[in-house]
MDAnalysis code that builds the backbone (N, CA, C; Angstrom):
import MDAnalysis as mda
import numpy as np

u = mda.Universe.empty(582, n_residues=194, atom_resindex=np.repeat(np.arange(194), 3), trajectory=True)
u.add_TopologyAttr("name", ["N", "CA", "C"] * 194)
u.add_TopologyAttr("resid", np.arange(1, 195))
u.add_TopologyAttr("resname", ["UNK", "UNK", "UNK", "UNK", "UNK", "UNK", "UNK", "UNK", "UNK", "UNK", "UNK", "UNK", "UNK", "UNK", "UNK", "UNK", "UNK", "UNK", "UNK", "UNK", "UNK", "UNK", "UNK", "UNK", "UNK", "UNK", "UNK", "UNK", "UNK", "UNK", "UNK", "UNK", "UNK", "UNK", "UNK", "UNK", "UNK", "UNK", "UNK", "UNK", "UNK", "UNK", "UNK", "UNK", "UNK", "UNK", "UNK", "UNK", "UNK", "UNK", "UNK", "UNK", "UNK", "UNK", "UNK", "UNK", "UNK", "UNK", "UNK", "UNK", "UNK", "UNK", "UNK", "UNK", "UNK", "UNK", "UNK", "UNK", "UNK", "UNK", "UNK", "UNK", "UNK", "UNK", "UNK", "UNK", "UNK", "UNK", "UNK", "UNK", "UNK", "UNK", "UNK", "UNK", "UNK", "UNK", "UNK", "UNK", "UNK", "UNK", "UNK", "UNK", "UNK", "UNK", "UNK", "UNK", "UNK", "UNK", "UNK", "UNK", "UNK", "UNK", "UNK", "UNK", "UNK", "UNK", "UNK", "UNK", "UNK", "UNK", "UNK", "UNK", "UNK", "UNK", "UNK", "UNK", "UNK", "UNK", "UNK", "UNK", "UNK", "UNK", "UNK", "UNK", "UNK", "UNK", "UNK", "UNK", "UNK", "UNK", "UNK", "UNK", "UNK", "UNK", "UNK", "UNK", "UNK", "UNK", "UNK", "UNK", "UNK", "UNK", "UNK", "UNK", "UNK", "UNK", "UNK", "UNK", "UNK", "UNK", "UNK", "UNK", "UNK", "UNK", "UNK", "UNK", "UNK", "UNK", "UNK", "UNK", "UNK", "UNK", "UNK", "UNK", "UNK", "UNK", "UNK", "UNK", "UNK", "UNK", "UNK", "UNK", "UNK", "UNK", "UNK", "UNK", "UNK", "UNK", "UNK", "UNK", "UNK", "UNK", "UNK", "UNK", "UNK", "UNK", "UNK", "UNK", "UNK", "UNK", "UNK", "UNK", "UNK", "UNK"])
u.atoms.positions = np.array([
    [98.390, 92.997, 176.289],
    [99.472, 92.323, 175.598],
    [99.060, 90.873, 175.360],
    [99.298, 90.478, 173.869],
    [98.895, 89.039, 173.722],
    [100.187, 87.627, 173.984],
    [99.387, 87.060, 174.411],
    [100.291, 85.678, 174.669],
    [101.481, 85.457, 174.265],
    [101.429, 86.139, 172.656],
    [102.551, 86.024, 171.455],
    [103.653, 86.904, 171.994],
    [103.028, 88.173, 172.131],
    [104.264, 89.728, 172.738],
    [104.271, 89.094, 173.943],
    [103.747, 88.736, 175.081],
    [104.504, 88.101, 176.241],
    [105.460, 86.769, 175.881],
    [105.617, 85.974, 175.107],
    [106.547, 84.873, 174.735],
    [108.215, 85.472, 174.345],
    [107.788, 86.888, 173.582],
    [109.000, 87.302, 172.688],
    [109.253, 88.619, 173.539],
    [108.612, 89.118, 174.145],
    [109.386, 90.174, 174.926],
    [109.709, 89.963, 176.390],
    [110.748, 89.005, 176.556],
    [111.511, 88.373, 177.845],
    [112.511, 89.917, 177.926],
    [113.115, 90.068, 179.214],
    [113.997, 90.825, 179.740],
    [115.419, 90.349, 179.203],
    [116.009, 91.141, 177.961],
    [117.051, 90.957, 177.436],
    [118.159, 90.694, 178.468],
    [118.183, 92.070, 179.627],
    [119.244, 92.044, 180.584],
    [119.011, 91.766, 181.550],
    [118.585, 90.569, 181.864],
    [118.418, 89.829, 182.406],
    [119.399, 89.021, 182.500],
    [120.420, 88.743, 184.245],
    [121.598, 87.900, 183.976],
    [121.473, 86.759, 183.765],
    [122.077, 85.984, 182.856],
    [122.243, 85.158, 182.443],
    [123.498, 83.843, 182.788],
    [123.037, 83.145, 183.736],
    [124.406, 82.319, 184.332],
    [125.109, 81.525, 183.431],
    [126.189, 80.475, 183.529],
    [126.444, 79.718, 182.481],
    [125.861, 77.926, 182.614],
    [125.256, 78.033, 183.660],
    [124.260, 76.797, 184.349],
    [122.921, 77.086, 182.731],
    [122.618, 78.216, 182.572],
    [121.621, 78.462, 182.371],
    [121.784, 77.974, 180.622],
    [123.059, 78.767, 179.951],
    [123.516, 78.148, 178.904],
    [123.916, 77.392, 178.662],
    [124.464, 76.403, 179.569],
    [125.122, 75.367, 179.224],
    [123.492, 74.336, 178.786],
    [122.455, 74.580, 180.055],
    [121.421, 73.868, 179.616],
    [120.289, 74.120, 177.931],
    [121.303, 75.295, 177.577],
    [120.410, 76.035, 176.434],
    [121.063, 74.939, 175.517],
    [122.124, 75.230, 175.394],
    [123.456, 74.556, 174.529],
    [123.279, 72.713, 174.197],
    [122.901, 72.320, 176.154],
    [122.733, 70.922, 175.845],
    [121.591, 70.435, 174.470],
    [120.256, 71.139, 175.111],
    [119.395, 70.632, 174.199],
    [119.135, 71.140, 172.559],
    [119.725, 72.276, 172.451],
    [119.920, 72.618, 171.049],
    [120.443, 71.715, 170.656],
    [121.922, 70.883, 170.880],
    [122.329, 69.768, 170.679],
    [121.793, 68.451, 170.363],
    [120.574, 68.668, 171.304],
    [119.958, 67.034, 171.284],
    [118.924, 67.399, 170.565],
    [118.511, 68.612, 170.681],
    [117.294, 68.618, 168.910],
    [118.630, 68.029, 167.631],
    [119.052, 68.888, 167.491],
    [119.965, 68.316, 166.121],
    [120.076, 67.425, 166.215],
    [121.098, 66.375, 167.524],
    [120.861, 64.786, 167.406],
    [119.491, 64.189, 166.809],
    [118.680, 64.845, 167.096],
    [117.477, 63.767, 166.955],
    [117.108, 64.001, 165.671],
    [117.500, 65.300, 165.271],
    [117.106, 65.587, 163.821],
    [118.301, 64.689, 163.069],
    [119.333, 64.824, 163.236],
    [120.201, 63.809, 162.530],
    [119.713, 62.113, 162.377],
    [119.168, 61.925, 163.496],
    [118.953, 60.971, 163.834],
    [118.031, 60.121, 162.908],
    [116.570, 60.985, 163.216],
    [115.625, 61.077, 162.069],
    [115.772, 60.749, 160.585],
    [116.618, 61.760, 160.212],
    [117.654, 61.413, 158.701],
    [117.765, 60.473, 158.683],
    [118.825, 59.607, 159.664],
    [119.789, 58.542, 159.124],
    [118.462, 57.424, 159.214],
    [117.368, 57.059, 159.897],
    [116.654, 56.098, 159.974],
    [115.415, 56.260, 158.741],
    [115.520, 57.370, 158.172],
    [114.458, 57.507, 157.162],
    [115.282, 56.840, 155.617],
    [116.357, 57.480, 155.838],
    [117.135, 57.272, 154.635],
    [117.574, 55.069, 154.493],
    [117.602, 54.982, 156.001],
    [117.924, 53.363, 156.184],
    [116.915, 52.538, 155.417],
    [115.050, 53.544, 156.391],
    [114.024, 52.812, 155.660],
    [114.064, 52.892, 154.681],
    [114.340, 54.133, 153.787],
    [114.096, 54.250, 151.998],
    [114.918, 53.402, 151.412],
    [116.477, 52.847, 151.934],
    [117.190, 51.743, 151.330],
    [116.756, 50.415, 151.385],
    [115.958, 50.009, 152.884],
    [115.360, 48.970, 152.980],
    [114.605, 48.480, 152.113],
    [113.327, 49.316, 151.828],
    [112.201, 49.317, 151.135],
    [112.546, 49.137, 149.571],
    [113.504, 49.597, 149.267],
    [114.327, 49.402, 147.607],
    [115.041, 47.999, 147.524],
    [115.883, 47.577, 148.878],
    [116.000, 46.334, 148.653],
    [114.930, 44.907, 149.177],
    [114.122, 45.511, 149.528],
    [112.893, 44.656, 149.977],
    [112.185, 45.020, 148.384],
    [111.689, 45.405, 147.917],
    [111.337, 45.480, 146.084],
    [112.490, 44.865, 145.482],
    [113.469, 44.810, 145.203],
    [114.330, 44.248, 144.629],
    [114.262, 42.487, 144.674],
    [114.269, 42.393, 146.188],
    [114.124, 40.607, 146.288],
    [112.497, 40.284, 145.762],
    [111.790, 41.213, 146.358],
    [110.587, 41.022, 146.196],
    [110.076, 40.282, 144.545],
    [110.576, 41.360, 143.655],
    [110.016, 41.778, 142.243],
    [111.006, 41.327, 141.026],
    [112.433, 40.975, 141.648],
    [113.643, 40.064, 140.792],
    [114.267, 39.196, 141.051],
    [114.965, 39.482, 142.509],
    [115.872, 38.562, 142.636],
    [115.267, 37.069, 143.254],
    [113.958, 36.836, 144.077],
    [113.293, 35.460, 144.099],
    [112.453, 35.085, 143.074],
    [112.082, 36.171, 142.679],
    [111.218, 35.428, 141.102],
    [112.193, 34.860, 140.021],
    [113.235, 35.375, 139.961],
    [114.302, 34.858, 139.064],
    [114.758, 33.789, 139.623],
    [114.928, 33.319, 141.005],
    [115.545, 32.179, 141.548],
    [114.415, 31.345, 141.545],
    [113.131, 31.907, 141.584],
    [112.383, 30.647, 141.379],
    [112.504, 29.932, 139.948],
    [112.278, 30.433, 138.984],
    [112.550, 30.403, 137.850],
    [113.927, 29.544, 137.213],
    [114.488, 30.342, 137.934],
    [115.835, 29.138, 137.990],
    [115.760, 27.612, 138.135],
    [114.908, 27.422, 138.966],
    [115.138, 26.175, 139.570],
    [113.580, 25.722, 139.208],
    [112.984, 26.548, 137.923],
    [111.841, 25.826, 137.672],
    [110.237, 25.346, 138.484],
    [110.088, 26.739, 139.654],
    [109.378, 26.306, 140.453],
    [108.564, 27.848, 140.620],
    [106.895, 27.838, 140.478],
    [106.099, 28.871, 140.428],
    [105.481, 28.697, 142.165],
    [105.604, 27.154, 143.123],
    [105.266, 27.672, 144.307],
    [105.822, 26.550, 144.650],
    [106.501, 27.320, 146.424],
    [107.795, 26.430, 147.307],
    [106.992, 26.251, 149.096],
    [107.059, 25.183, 148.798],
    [106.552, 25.585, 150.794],
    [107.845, 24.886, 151.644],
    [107.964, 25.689, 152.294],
    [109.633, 25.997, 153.401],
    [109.137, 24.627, 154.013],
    [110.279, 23.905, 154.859],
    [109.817, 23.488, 156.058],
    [109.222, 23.557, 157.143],
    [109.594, 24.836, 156.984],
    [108.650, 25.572, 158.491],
    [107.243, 25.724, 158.188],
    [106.743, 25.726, 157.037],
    [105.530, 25.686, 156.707],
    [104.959, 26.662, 156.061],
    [105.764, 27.874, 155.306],
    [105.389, 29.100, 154.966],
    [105.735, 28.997, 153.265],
    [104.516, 29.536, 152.413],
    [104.816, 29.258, 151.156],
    [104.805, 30.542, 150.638],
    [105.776, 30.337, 149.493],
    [106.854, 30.668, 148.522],
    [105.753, 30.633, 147.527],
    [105.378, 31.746, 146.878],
    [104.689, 32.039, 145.575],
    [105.443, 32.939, 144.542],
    [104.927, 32.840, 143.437],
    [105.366, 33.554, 142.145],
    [104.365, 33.975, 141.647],
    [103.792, 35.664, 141.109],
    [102.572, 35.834, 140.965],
    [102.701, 37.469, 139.760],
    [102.123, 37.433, 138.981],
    [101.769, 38.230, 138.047],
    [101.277, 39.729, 138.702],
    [102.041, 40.684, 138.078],
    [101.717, 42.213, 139.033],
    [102.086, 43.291, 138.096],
    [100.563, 43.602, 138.409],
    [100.971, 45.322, 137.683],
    [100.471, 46.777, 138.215],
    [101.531, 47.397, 138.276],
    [101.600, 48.467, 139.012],
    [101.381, 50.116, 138.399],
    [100.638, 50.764, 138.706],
    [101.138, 51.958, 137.536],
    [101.190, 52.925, 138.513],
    [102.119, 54.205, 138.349],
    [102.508, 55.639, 138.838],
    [102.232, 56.807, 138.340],
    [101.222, 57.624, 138.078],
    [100.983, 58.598, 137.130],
    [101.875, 59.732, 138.116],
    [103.087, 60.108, 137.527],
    [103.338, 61.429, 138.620],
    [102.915, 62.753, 138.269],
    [103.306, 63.410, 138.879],
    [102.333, 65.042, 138.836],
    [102.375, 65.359, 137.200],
    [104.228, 65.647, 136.980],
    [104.300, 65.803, 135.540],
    [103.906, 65.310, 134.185],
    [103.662, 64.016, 134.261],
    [103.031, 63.476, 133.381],
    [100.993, 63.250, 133.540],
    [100.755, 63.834, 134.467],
    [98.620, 63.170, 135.082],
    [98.423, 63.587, 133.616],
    [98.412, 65.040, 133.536],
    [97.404, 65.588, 132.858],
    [97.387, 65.012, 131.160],
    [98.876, 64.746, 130.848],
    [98.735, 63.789, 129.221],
    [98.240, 62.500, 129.615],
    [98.537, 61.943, 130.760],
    [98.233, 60.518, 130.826],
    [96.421, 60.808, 131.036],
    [96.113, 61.420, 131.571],
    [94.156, 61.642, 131.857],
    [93.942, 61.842, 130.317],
    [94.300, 62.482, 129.980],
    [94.012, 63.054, 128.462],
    [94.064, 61.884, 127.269],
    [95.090, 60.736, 127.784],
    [94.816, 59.175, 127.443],
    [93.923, 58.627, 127.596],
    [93.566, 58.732, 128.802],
    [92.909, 57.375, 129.664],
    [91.326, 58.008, 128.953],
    [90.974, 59.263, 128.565],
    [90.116, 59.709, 128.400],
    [89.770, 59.296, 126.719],
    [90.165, 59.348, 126.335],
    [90.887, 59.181, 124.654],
    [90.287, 57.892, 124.641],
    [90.968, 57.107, 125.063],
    [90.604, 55.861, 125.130],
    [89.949, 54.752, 125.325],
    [88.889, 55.629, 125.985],
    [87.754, 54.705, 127.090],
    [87.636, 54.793, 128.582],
    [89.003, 55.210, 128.940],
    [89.027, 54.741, 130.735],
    [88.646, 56.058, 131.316],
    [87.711, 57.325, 130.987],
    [87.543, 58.581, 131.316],
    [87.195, 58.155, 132.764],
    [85.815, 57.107, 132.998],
    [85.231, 57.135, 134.213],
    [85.785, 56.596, 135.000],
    [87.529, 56.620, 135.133],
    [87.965, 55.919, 136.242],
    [88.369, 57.266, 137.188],
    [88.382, 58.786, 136.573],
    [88.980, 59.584, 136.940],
    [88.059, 60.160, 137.918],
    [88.639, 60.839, 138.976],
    [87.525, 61.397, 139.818],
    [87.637, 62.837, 139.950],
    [86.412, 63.169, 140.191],
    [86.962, 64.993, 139.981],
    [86.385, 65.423, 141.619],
    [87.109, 65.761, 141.746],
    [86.992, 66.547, 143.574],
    [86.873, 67.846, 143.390],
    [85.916, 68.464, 143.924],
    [85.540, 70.076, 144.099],
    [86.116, 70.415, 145.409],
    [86.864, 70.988, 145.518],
    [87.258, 71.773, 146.804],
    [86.053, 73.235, 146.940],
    [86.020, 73.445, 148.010],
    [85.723, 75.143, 147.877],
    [86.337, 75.898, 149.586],
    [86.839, 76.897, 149.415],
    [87.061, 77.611, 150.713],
    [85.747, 78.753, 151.296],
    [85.185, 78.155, 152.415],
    [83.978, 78.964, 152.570],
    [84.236, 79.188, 154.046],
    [83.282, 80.835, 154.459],
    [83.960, 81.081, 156.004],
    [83.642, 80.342, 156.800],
    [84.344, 80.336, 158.188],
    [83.441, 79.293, 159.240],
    [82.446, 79.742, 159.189],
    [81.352, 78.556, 160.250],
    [80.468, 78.825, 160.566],
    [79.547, 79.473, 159.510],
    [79.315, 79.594, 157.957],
    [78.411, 79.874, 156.755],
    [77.364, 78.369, 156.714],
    [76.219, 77.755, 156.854],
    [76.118, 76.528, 156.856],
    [75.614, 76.523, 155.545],
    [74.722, 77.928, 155.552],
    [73.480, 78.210, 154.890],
    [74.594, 78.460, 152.978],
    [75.844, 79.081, 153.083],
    [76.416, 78.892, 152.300],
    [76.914, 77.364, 151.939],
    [77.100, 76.884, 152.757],
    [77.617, 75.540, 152.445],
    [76.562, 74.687, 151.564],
    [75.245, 74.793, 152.216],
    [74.471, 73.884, 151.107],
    [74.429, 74.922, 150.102],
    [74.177, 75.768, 149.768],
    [73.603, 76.605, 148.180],
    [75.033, 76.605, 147.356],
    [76.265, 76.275, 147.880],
    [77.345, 76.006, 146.895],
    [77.478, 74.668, 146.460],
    [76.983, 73.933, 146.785],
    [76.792, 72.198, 146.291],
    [76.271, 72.441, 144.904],
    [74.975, 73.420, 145.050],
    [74.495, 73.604, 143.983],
    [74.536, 74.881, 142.551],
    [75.277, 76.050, 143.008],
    [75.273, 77.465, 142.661],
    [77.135, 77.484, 142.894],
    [77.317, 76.765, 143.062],
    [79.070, 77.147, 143.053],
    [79.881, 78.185, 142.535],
    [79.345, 78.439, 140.663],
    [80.098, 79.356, 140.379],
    [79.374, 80.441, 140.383],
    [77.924, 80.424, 140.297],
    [77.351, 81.723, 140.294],
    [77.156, 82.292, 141.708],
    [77.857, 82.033, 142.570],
    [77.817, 82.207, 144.276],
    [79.148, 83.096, 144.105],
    [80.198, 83.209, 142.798],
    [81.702, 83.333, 143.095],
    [82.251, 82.800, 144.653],
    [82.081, 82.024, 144.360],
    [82.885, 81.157, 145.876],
    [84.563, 80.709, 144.907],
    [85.306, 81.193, 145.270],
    [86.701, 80.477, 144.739],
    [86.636, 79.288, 145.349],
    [86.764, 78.154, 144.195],
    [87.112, 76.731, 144.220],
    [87.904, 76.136, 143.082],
    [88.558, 75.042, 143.715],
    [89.514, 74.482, 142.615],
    [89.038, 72.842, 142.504],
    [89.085, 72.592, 141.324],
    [88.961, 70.874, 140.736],
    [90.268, 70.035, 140.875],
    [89.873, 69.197, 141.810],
    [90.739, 68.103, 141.226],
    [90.414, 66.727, 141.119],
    [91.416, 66.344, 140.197],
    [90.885, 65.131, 139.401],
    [92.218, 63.783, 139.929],
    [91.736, 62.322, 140.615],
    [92.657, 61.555, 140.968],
    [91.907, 60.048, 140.202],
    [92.701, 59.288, 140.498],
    [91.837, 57.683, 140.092],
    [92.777, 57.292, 141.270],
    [92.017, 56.900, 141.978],
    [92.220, 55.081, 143.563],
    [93.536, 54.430, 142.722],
    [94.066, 54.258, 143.190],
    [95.785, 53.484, 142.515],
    [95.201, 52.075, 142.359],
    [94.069, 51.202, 143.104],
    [93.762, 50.466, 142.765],
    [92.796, 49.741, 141.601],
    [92.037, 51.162, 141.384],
    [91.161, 50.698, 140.688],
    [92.019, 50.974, 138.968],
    [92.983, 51.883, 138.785],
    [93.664, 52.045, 137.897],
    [94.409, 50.895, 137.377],
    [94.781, 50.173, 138.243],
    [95.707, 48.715, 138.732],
    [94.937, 47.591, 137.749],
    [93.424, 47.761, 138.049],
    [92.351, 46.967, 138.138],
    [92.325, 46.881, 136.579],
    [91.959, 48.224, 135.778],
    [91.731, 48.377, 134.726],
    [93.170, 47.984, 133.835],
    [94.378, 48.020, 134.530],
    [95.396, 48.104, 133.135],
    [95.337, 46.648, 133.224],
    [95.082, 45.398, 134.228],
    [95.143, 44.527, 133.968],
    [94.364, 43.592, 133.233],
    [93.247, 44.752, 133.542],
    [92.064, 44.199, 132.197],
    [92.272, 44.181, 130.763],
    [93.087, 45.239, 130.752],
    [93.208, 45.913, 129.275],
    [94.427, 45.067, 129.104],
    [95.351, 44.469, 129.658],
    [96.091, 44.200, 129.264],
    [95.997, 42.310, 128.631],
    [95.361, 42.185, 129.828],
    [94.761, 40.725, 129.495],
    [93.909, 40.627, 128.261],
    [93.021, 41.795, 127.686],
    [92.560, 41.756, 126.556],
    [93.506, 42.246, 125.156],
    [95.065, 42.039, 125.242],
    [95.736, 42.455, 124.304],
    [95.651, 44.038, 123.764],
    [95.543, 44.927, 124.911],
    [95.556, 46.214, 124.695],
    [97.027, 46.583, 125.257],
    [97.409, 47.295, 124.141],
    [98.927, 47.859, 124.369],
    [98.529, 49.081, 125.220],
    [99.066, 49.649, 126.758],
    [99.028, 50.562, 126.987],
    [100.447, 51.322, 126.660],
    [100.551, 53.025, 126.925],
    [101.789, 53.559, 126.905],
    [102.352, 53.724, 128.340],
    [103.720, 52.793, 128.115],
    [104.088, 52.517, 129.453],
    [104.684, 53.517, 130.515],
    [105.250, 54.240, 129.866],
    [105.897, 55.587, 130.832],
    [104.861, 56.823, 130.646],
    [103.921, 56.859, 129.997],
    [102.822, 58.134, 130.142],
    [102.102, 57.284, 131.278],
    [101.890, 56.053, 131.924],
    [100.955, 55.818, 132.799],
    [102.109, 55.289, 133.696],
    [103.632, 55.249, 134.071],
    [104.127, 54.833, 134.757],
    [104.245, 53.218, 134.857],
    [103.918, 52.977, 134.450],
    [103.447, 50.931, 133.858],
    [104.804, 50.221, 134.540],
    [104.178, 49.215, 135.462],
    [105.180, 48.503, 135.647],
    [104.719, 47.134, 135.504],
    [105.251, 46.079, 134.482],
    [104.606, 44.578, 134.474],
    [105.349, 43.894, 134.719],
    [105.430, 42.994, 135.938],
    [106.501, 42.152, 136.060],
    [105.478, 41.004, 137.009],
    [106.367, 40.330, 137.800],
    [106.007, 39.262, 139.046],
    [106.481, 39.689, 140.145],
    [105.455, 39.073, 141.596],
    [105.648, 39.809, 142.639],
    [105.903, 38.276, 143.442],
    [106.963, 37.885, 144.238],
    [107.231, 36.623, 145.115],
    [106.498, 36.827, 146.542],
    [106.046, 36.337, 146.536],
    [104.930, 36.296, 148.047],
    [105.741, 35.018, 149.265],
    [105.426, 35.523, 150.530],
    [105.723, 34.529, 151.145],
    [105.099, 34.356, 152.322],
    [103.953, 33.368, 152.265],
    [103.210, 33.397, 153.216],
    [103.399, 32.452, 154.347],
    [102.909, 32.779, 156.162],
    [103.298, 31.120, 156.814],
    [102.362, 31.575, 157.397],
    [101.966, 30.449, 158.582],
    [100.842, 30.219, 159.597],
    [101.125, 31.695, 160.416],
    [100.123, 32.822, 160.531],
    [100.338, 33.475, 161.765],
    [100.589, 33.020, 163.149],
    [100.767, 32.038, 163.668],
    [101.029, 31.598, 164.933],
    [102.629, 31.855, 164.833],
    [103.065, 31.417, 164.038],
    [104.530, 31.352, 163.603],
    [104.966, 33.011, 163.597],
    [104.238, 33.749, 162.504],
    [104.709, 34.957, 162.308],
    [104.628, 35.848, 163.295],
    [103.897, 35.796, 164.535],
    [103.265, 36.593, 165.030],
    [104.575, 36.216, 166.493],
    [104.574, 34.701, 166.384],
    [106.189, 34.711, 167.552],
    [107.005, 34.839, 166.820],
    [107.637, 34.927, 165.813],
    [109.029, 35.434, 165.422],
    [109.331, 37.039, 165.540],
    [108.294, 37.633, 165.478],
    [108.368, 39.005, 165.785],
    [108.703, 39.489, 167.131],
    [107.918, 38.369, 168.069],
    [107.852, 38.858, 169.472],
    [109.284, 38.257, 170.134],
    [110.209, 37.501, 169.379],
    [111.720, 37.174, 169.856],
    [112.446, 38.112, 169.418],
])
């Protein structure tokens, strides 16, 4: 009998006290607490993080702006920047028209193509001759194709600085300003620890 059939074939009639359920009962309980729990602090971070972008990317770049000022240094000694940012999102639904752009256009070699292959354990001798013989080996493998979020970043700001219109929602395009706020780590590093 394996490990698995000894786990699941316990003695049904087997008595069962209410010491015994009550302790079943407690912690079923406190999984769900914690699973609730989980929820409510993921969902807190995902609100955080939306209003941490919000001050970030409008509401201090606009107040700097307001008051006519591209960099502020606090009293405390931590400076207040205003800074040019561009961001792009290719999501699943849109990659393949947006690659089919980027390709079109010039930016083919930013794309990367990843070969997966599923081969048995322990094959080594297969492992090198599919590097090279892949499909004539019939080894099932699948391609995929990504670009580094940075280096994509890299290029729209090139292109953009050279007066190239990209298409903004086939590449996810976001152009705006990003407010930075930097201070002495001695400082940052005790405000955390109070």
């Amino acid at each position: 009998m394996s490990l698995e059939d000894d786990m699941f074939n316990f003695n049904e009639s087997r008595p069962v006290n209410d010491s015994d359920l009550s302790e079943v009962s407690r912690l079923a309980d406190a999984l769900r607490q914690k699973e609730m729990e989980i929820a409510a602090m993921e969902e807190t971070l995902s609100n955080a993080k939306k209003e941490l972008d919000r001050i970030k990317f409008s509401d201090l770049p606009l107040a700097m702006d307001k008051v006519g000022m591209a960099k502020f240094t606090m009293t405390d000694g931590r400076l207040v920047t205003v800074k040019p940012v561009v961001r792009l999102n290719i999501n699943q639904e849109r990659q393949e028209a947006a690659y089919a752009w980027l390709r079109e256009n010039g930016a083919g070699p930013l794309i990367r193509n990843e070969v997966k292959a599923t081969l048995d354990k322990g094959n080594e001798e297969q492992v090198a001759a599919v590097k090279t013989l892949l499909e004539r080996l019939g080894v099932g493998f699948s391609i995929k194709e990504s670009i580094p979020w940075n280096t994509l970043a890299a290029w729209a700001k090139e292109q953009l600085s050279e007066g190239v219109k990209l298409p903004a929602d086939l590449l996810g395009l976001y152009q705006g300003r990003e407010a930075v706020v930097k201070g002495p780590k001695k400082e940052e590093s005790n405000d955390t620890a109070n």
